[in-house]
PDB file of N, CA, C and O in Angstrom:
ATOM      1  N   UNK A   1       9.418  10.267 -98.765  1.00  0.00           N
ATOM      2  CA  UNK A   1       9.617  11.646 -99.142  1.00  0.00           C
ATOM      3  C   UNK A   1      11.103  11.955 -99.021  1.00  0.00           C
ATOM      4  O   UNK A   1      11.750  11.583 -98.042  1.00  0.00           O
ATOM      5  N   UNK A   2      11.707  12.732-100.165  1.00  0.00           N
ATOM      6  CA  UNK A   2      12.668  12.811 -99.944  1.00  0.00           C
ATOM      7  C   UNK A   2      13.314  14.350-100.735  1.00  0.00           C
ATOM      8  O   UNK A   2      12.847  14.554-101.856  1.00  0.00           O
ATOM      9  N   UNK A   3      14.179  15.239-100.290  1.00  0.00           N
ATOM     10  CA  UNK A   3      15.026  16.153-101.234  1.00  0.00           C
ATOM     11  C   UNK A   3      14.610  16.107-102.460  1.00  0.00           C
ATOM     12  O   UNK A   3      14.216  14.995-102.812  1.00  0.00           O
ATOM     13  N   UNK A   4      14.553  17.150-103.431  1.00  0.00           N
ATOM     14  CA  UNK A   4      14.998  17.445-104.710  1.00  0.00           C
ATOM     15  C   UNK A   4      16.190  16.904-104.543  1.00  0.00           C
ATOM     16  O   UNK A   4      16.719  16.785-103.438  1.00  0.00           O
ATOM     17  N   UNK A   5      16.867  16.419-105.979  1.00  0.00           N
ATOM     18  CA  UNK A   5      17.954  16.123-106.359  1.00  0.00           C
ATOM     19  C   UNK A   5      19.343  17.542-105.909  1.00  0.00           C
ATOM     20  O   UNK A   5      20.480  17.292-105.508  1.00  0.00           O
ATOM     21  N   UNK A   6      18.707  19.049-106.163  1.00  0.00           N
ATOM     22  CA  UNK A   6      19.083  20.394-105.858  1.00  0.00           C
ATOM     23  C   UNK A   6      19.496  20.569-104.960  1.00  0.00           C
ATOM     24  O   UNK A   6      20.548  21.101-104.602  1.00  0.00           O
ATOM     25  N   UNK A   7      18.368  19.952-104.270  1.00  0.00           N
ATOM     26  CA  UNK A   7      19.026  20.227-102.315  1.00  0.00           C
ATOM     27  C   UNK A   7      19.787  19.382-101.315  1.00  0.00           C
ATOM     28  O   UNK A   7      19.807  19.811-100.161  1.00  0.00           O
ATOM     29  N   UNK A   8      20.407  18.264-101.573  1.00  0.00           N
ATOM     30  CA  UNK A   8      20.927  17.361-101.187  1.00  0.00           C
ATOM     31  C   UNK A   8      22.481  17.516-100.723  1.00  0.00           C
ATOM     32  O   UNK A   8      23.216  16.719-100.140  1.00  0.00           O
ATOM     33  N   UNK A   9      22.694  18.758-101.170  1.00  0.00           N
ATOM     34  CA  UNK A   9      23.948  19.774-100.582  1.00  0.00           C
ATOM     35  C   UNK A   9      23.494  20.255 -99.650  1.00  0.00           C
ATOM     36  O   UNK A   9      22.294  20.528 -99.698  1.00  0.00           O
ATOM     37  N   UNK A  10      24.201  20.534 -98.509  1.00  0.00           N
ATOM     38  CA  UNK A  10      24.390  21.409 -97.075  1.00  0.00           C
ATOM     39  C   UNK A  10      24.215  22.826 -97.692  1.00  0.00           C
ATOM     40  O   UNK A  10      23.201  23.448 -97.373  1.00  0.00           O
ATOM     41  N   UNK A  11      25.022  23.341 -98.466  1.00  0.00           N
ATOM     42  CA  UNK A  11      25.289  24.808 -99.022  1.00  0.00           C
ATOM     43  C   UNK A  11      24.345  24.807 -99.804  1.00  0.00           C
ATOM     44  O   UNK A  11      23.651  25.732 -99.381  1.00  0.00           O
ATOM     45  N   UNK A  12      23.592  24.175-101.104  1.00  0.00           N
ATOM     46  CA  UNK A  12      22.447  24.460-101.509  1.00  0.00           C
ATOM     47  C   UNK A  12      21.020  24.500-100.581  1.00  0.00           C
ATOM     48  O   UNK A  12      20.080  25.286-100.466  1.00  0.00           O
ATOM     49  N   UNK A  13      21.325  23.470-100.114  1.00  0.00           N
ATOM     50  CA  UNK A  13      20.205  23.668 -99.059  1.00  0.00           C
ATOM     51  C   UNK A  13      19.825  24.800 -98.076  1.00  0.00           C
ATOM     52  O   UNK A  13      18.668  24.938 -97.679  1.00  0.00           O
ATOM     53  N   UNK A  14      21.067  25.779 -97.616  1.00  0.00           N
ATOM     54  CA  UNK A  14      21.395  26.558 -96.575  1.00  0.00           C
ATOM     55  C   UNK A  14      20.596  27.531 -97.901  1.00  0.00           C
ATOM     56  O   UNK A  14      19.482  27.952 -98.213  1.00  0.00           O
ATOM     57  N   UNK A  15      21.684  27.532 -98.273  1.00  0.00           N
ATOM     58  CA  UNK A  15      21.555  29.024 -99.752  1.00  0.00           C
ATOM     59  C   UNK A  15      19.903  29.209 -99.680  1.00  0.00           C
ATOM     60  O   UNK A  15      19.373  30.308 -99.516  1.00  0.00           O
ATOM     61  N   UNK A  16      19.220  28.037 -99.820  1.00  0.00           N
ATOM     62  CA  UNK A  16      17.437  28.120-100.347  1.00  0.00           C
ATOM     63  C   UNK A  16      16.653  28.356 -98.687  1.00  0.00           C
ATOM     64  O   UNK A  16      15.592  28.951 -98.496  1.00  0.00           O
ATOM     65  N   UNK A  17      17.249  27.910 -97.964  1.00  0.00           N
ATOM     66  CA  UNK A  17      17.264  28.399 -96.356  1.00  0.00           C
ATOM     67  C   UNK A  17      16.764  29.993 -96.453  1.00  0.00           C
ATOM     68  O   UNK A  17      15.651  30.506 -96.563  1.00  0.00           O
ATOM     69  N   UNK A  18      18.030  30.492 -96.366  1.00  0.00           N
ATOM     70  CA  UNK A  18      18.613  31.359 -95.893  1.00  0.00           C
ATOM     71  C   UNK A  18      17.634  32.617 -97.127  1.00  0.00           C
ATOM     72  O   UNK A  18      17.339  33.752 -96.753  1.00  0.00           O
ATOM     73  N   UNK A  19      17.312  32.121 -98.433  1.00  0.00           N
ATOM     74  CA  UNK A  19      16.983  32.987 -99.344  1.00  0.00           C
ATOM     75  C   UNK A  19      15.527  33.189 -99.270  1.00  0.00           C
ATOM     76  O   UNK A  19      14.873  34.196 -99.540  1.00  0.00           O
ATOM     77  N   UNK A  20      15.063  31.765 -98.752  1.00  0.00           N
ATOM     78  CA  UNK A  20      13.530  32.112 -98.414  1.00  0.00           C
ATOM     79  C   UNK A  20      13.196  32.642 -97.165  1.00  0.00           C
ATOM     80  O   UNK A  20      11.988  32.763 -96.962  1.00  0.00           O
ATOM     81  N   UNK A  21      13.893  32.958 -96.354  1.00  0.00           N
ATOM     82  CA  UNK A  21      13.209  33.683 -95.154  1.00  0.00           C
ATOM     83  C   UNK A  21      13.581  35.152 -95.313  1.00  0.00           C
ATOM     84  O   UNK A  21      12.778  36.060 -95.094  1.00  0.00           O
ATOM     85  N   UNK A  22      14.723  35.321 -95.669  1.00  0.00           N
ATOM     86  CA  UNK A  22      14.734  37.010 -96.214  1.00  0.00           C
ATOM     87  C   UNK A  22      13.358  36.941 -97.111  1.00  0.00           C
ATOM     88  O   UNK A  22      12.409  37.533 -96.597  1.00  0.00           O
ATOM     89  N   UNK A  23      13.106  36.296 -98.399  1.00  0.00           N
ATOM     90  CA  UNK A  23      12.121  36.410 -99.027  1.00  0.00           C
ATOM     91  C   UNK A  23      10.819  36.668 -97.965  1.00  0.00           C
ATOM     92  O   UNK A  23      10.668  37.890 -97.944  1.00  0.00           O
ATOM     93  N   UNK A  24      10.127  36.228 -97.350  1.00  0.00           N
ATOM     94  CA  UNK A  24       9.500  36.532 -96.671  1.00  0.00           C
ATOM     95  C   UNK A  24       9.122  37.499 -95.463  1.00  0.00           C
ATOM     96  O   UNK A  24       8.107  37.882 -94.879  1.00  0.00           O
ATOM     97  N   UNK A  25      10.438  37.672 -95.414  1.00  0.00           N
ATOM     98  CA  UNK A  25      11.008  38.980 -94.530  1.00  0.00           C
ATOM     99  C   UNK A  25      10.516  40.081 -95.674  1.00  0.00           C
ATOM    100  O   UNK A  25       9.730  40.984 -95.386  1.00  0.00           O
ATOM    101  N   UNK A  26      10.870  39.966 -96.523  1.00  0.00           N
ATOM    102  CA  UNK A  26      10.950  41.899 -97.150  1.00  0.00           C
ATOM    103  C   UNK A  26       9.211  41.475 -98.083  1.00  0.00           C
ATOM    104  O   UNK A  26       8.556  42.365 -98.626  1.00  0.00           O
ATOM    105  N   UNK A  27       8.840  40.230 -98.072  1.00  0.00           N
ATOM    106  CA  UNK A  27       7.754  40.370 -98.789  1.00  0.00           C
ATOM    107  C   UNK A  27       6.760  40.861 -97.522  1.00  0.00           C
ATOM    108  O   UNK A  27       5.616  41.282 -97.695  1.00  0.00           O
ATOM    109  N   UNK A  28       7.236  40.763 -96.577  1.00  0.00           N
ATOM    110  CA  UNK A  28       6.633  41.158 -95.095  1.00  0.00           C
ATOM    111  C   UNK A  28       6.661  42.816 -95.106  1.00  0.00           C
ATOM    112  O   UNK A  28       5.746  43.387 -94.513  1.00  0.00           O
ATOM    113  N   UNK A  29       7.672  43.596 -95.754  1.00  0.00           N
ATOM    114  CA  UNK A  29       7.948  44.907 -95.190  1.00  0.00           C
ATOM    115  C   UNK A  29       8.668  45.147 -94.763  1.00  0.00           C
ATOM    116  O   UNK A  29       8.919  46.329 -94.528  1.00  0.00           O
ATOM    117  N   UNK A  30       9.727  43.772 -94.272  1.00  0.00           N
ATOM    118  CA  UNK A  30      10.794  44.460 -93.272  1.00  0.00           C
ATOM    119  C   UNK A  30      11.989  44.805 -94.226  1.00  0.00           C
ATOM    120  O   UNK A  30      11.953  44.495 -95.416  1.00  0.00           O
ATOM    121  N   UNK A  31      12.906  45.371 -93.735  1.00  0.00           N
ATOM    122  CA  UNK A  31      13.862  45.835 -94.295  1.00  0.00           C
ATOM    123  C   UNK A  31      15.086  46.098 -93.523  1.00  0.00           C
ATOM    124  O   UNK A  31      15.386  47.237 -93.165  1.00  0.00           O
ATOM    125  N   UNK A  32      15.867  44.953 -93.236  1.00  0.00           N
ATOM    126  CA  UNK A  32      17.382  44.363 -92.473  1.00  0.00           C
ATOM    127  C   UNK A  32      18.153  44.247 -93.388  1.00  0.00           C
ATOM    128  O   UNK A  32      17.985  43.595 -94.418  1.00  0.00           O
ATOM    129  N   UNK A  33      19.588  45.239 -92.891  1.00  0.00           N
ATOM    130  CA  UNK A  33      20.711  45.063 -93.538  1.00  0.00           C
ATOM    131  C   UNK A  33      21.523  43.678 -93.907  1.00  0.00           C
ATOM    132  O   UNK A  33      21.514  42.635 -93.253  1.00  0.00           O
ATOM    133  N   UNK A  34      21.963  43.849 -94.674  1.00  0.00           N
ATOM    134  CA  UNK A  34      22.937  42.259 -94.890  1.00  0.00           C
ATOM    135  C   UNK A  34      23.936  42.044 -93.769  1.00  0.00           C
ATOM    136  O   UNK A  34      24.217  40.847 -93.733  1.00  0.00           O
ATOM    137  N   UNK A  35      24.650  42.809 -92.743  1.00  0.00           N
ATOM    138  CA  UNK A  35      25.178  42.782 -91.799  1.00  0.00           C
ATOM    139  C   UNK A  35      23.996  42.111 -90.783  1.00  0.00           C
ATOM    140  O   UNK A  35      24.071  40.950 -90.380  1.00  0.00           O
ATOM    141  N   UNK A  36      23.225  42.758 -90.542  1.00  0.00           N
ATOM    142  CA  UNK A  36      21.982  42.046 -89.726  1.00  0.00           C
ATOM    143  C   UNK A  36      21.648  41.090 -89.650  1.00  0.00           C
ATOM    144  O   UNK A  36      21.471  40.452 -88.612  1.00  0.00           O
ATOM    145  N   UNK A  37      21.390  40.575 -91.313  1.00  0.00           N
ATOM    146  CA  UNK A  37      21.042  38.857 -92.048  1.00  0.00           C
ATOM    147  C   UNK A  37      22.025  38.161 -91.143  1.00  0.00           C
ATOM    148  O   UNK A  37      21.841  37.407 -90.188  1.00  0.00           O
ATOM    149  N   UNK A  38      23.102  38.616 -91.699  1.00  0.00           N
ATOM    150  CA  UNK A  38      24.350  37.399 -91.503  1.00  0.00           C
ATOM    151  C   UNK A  38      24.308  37.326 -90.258  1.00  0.00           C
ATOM    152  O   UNK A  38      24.616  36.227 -89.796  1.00  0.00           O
ATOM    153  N   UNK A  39      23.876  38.572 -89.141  1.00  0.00           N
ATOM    154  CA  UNK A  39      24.352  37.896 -87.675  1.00  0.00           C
ATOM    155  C   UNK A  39      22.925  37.394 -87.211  1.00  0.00           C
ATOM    156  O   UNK A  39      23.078  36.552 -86.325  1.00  0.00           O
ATOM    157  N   UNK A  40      21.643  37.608 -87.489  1.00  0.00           N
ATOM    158  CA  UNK A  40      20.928  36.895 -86.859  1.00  0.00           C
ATOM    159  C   UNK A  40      20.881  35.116 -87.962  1.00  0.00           C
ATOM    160  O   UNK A  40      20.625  34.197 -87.185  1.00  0.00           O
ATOM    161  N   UNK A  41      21.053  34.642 -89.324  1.00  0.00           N
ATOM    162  CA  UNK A  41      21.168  33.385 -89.712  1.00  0.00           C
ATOM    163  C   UNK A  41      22.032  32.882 -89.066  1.00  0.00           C
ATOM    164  O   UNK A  41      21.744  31.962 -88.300  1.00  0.00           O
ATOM    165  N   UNK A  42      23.855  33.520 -89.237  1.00  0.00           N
ATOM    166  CA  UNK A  42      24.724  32.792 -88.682  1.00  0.00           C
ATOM    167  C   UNK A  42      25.675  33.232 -87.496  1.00  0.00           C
ATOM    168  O   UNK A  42      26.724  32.627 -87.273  1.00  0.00           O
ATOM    169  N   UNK A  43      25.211  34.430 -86.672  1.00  0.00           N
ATOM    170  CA  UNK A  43      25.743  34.583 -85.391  1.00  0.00           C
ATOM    171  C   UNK A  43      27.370  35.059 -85.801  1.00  0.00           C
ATOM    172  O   UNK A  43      28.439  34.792 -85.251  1.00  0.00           O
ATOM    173  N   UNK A  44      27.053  35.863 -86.990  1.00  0.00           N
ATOM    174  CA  UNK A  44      28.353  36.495 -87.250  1.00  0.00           C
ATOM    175  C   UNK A  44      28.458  37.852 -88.804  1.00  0.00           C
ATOM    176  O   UNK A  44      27.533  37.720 -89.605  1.00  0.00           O
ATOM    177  N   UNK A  45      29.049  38.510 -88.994  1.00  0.00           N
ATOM    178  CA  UNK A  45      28.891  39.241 -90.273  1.00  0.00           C
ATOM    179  C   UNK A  45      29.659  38.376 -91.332  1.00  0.00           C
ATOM    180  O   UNK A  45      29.588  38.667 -92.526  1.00  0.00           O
ATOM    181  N   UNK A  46      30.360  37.355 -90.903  1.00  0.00           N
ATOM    182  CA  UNK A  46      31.108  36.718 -91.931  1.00  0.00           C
ATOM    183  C   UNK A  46      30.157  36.473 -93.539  1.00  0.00           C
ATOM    184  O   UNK A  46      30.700  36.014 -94.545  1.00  0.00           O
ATOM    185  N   UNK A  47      29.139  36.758 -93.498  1.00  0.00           N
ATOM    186  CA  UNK A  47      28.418  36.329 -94.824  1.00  0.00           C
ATOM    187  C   UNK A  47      27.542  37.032 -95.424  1.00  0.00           C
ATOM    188  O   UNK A  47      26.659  36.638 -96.186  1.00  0.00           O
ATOM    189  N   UNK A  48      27.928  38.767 -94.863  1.00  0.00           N
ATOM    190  CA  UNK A  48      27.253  39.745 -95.440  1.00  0.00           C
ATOM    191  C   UNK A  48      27.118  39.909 -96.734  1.00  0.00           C
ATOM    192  O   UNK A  48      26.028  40.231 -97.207  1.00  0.00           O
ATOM    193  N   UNK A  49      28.504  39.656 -97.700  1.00  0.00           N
ATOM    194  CA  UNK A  49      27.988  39.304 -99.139  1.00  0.00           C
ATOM    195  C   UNK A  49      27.538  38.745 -99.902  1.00  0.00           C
ATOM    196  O   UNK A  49      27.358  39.131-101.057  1.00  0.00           O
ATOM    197  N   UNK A  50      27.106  37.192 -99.224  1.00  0.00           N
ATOM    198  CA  UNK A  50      26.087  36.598 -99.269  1.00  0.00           C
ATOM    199  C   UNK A  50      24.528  36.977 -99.249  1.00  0.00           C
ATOM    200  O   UNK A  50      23.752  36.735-100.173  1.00  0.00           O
ATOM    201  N   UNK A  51      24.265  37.482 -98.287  1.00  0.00           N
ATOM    202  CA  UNK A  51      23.085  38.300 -97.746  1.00  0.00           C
ATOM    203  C   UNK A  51      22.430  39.224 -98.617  1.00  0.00           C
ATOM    204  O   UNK A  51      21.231  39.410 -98.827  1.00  0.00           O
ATOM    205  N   UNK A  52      23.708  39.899 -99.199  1.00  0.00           N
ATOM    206  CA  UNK A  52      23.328  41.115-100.357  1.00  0.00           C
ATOM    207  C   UNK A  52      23.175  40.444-101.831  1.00  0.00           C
ATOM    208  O   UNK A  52      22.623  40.958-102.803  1.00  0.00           O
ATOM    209  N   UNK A  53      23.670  39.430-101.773  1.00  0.00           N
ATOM    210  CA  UNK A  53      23.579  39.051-102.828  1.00  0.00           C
ATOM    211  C   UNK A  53      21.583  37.989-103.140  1.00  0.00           C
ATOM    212  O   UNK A  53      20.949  37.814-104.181  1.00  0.00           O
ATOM    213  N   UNK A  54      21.308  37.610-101.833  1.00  0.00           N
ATOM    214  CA  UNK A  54      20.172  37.362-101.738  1.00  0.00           C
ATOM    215  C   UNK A  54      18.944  38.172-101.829  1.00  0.00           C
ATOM    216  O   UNK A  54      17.952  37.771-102.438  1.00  0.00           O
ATOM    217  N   UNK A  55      19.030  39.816-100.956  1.00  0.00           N
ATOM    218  CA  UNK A  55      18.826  40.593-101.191  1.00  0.00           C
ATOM    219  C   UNK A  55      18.349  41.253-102.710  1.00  0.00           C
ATOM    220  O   UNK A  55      17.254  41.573-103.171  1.00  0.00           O
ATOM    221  N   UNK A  56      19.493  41.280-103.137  1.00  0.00           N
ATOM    222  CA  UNK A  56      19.561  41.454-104.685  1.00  0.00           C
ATOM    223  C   UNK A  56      18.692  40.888-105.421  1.00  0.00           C
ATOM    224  O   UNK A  56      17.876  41.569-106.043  1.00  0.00           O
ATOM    225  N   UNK A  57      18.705  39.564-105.484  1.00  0.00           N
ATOM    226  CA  UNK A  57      17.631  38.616-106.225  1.00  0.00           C
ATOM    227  C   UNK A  57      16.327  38.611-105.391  1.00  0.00           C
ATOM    228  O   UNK A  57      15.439  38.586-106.244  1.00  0.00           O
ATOM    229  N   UNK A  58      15.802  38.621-104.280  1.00  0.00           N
ATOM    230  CA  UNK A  58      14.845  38.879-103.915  1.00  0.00           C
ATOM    231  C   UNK A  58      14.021  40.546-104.169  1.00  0.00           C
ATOM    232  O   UNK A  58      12.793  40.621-104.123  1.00  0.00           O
ATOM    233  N   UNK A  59      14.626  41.405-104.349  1.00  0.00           N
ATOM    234  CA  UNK A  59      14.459  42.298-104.844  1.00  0.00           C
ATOM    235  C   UNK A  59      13.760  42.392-105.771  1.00  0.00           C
ATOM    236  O   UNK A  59      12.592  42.777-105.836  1.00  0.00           O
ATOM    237  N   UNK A  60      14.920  41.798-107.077  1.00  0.00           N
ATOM    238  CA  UNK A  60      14.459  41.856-108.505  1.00  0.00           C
ATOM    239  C   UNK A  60      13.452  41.041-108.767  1.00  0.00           C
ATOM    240  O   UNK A  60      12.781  41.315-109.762  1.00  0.00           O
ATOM    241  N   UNK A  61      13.077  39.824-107.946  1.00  0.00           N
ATOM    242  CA  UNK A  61      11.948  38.871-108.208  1.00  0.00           C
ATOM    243  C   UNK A  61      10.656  39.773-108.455  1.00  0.00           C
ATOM    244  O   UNK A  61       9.988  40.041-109.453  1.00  0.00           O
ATOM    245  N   UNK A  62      10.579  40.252-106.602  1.00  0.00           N
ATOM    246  CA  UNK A  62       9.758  41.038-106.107  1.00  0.00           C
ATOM    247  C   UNK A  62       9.234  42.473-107.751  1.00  0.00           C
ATOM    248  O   UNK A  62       8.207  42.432-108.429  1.00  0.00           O
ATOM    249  N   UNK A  63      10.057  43.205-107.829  1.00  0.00           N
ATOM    250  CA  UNK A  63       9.609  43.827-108.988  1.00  0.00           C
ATOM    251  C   UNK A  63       9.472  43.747-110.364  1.00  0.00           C
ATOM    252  O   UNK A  63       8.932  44.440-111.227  1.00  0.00           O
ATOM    253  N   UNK A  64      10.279  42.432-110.330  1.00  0.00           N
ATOM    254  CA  UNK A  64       9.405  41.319-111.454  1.00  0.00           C
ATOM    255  C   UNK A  64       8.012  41.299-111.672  1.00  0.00           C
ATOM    256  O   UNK A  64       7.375  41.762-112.619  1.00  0.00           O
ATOM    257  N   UNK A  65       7.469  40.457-110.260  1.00  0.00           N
ATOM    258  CA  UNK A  65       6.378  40.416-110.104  1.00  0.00           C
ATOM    259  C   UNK A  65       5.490  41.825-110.046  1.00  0.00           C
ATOM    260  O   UNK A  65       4.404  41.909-110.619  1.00  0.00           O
ATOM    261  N   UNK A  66       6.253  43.250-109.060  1.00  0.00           N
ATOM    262  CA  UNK A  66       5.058  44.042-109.214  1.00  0.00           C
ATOM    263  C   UNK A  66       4.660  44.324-110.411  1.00  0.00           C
ATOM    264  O   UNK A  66       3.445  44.519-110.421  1.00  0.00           O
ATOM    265  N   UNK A  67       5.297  44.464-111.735  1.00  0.00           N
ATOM    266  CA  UNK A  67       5.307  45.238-112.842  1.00  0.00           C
ATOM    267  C   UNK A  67       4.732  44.265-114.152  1.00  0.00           C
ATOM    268  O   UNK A  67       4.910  44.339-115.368  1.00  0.00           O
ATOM    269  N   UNK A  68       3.761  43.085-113.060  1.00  0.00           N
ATOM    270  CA  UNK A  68       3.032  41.869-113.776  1.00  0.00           C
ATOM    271  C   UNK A  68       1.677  42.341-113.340  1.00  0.00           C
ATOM    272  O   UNK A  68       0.788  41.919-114.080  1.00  0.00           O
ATOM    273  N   UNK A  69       1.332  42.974-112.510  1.00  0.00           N
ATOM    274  CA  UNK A  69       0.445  43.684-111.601  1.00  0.00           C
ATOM    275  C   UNK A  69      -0.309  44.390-112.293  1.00  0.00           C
ATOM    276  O   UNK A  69      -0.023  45.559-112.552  1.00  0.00           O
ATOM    277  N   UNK A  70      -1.552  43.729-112.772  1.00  0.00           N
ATOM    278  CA  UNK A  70      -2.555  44.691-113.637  1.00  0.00           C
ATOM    279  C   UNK A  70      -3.802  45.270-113.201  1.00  0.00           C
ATOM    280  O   UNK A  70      -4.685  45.700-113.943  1.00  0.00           O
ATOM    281  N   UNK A  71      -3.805  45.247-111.874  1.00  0.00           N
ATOM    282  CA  UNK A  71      -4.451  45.914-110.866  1.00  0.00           C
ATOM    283  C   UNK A  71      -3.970  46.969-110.042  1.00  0.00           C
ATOM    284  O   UNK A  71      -2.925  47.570-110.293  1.00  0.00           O
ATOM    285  N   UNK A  72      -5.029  47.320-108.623  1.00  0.00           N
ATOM    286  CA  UNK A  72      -4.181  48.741-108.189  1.00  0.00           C
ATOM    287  C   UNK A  72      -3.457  47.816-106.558  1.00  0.00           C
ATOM    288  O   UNK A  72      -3.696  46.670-106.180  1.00  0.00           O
ATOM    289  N   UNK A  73      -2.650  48.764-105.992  1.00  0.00           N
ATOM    290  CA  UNK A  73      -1.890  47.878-105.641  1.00  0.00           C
ATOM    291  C   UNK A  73      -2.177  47.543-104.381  1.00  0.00           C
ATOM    292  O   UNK A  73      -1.353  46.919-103.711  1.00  0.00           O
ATOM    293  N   UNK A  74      -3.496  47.945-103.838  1.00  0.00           N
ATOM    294  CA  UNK A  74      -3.910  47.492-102.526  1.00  0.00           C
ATOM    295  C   UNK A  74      -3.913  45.525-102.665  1.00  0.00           C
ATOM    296  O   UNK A  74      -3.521  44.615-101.935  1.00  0.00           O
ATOM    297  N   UNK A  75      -4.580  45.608-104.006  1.00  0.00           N
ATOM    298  CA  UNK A  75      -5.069  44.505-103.788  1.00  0.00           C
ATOM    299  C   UNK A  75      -4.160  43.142-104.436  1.00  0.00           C
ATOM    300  O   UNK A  75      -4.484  41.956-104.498  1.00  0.00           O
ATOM    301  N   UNK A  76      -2.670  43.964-104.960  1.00  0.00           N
ATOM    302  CA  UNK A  76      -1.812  43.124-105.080  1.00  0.00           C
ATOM    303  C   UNK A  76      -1.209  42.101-104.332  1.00  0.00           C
ATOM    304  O   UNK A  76      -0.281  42.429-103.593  1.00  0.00           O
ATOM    305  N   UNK A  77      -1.587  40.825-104.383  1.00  0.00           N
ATOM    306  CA  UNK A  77      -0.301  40.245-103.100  1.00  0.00           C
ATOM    307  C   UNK A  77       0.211  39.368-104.479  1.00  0.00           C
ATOM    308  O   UNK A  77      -0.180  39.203-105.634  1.00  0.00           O
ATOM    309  N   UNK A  78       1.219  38.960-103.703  1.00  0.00           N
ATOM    310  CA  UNK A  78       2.512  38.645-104.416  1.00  0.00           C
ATOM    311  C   UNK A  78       2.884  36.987-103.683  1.00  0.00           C
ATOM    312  O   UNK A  78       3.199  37.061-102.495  1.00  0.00           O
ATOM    313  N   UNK A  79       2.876  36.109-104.051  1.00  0.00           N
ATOM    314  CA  UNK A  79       2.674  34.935-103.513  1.00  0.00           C
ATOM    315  C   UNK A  79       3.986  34.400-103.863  1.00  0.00           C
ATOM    316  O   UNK A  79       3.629  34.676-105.008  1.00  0.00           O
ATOM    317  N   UNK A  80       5.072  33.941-103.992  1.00  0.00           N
ATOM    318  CA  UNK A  80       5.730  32.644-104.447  1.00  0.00           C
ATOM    319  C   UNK A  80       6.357  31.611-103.226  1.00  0.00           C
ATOM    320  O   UNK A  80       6.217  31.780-102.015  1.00  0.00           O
ATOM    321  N   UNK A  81       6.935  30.730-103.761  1.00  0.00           N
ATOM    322  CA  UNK A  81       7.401  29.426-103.268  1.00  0.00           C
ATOM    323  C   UNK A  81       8.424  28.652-103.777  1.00  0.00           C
ATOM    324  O   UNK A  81       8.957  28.968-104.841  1.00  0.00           O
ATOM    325  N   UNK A  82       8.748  27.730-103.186  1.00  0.00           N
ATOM    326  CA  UNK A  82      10.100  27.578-103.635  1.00  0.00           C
ATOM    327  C   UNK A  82       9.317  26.074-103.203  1.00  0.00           C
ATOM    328  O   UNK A  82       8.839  26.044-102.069  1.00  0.00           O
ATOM    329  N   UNK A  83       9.149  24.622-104.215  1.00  0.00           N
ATOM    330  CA  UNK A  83       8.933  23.186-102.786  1.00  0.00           C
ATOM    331  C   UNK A  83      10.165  22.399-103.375  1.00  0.00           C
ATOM    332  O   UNK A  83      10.664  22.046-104.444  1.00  0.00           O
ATOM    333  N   UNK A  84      10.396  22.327-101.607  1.00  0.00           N
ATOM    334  CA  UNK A  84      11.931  21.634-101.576  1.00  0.00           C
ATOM    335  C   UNK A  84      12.029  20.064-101.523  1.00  0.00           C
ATOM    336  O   UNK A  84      13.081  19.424-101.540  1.00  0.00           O
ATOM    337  N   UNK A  85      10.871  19.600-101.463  1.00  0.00           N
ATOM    338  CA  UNK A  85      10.630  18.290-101.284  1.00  0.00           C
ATOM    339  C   UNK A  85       9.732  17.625-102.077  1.00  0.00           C
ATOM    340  O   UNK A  85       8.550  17.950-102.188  1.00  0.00           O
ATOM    341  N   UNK A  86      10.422  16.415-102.806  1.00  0.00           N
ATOM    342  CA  UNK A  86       9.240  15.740-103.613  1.00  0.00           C
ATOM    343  C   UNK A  86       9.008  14.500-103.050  1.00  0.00           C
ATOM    344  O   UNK A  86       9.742  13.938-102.237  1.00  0.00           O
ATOM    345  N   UNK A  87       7.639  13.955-103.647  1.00  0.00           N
ATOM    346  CA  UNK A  87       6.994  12.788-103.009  1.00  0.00           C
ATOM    347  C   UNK A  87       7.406  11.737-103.887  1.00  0.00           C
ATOM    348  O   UNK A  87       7.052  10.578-103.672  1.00  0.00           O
TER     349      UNK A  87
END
């Protein structure tokens, strides 16, 4: 088992890190500033525009998906994934 070809970078790898746990964070409800992100991922604000910029695209995914939603919205869940590893 080994990496996607994608992730075999430190910084791509971090980037898909770092983008799927916010993802799961706000698909959770929560809602942490990009100052916040950056100091609980990297123990500093140095990468708040990073953060927002993850933010951003997790966002737009997210209402991507609600506005695919042809039901009412209790019973919406919203599933995605990202697999970082092939066999």
């Amino acid at each position: 088992m080994q990496l996607k070809e994608e992730f075999r970078s430190y910084e791509a790898l971090r980037r898909e890190h770092d983008s799927q746990i916010i993802q799961i964070a706000m698909e959770s409800g929560l809602r942490i500033a990009p100052d916040q992100w950056s100091s609980l991922l990297y123990g500093d604000t140095n990468h708040k525009s990073h953060m927002q910029s993850i933010i951003d695209k997790v966002s737009a995914i997210m209402i991507s998906h609600l506005s695919h939603c042809h039901f009412d919205w209790q019973t919406c869940i919203i599933v995605t994934s990202t697999i970082l590893l092939t066999v």
